[in-house]
N, C-alpha and C positions, 0 to 999 in steps of 0.2 A: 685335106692334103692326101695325097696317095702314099698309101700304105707301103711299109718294105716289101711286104710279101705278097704285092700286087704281080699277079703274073704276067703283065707287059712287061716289067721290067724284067733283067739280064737274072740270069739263076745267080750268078754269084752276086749279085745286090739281095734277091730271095735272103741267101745263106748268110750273109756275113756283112751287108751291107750297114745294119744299125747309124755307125757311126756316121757312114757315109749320109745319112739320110737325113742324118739331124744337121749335119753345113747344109744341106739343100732346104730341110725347116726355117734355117735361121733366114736365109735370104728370101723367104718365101713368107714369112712372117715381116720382113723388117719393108718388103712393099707391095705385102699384102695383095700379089697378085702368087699363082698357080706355077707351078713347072708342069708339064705332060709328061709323059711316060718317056717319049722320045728323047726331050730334054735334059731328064735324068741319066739314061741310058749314055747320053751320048758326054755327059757329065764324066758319066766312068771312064770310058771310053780315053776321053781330054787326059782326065787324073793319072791314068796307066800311062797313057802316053810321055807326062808331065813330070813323070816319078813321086806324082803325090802317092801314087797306092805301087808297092814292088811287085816283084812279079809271082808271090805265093799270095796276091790278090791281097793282102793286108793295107790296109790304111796308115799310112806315116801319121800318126796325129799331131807332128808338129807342122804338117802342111792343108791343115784345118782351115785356115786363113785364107787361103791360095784358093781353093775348093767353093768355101763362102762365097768369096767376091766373084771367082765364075758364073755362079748361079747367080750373083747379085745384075753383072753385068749383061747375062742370059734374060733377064728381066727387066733392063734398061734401068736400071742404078747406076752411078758411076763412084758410087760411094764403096769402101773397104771395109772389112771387119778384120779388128787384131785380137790377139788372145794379149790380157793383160795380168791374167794370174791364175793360181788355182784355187779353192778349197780345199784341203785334205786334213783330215786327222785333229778337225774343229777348229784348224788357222785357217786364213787366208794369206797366202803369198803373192806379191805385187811383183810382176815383172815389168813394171812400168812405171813413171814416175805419176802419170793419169793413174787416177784411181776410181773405179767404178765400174758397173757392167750393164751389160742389155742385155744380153742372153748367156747363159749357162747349160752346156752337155754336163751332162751326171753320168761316169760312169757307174753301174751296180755290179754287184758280182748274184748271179741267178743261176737254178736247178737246171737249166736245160741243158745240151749238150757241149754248146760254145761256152759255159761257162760263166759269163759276162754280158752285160749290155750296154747300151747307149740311150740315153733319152733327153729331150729339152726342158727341164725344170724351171723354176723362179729362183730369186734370191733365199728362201725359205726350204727349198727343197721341194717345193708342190709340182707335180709334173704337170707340165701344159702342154707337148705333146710327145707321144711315145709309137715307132717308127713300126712297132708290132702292132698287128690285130688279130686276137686281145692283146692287149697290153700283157709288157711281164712285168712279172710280180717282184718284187725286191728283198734278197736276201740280207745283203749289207749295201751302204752307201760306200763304195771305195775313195772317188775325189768329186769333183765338179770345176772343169774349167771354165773360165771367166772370160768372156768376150765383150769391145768395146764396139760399136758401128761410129764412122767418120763419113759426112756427105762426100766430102773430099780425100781422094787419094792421097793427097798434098797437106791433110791436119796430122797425119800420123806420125 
């Protein structure tokens, strides 16, 4: 999968993209075909326009969901991904009466300049992909939230 810090894509996905990168993981993992760079790009593009990201270029992360299924339906999915709870602070919190996940963003708190990161982990915490090349490194686990995939817009 292409890297954040692929230089096709937009400088502000470069700089600050993380989180954005990991909703385009999960739809790119869940059918397991590619987004292109254009794709992405134009991803953002959607998101800003959409008010998933404001306009100091920040990601809403409760419009995490919205983002997913773009790229899910960019990909000819017709299926949705909800966030159904979080991890934080060794609980799990269910915002759903479904309980379970398929994929998990981790945020970390890390040394570099932003502060923070975003990556796709397991249930366990194992990262299975991280949207930097190299990878960063992990100072603390802040949360991980918890997302469900539905084939159907209509199970959720």
């Amino acid at each position: 999968m292409i890297k954040q810090n692929d230089k096709r894509l937009l400088p502000k996905i470069n700089k600050i993209g993380c989180y954005f990168m990991c909703c385009a993981y999960i739809a790119q993992m869940q059918t397991k075909k590619e987004l292109t760079p254009e794709q992405i790009n134009e991803g953002w593009v959607w998101s800003k326009k959409n008010y998933h990201i404001n306009l100091a270029d920040d990601l809403l992360h409760r419009h995490a969901e919205d983002i997913i299924t773009y790229f899910l339906h960019i990909l000819g999915d017709k299926g949705k991904v909800k966030e159904v709870g979080i991890f934080e602070g060794g609980q799990c919190i269910w915002y759903s009466e479904e309980q379970g996940s398929d994929y998990y963003i981790q945020k970390i708190e890390q040394g570099g300049p932003s502060k923070t990161h975003f990556r796709i982990v397991d249930k366990y915490g194992v990262v299975i992909e991280d949207p930097a090349e190299p990878p960063i490194k992990s100072k603390h686990v802040i949360y991980s939230r918890i997302f469900k995939y539905k084939e159907s817009i209509y199970d959720i």
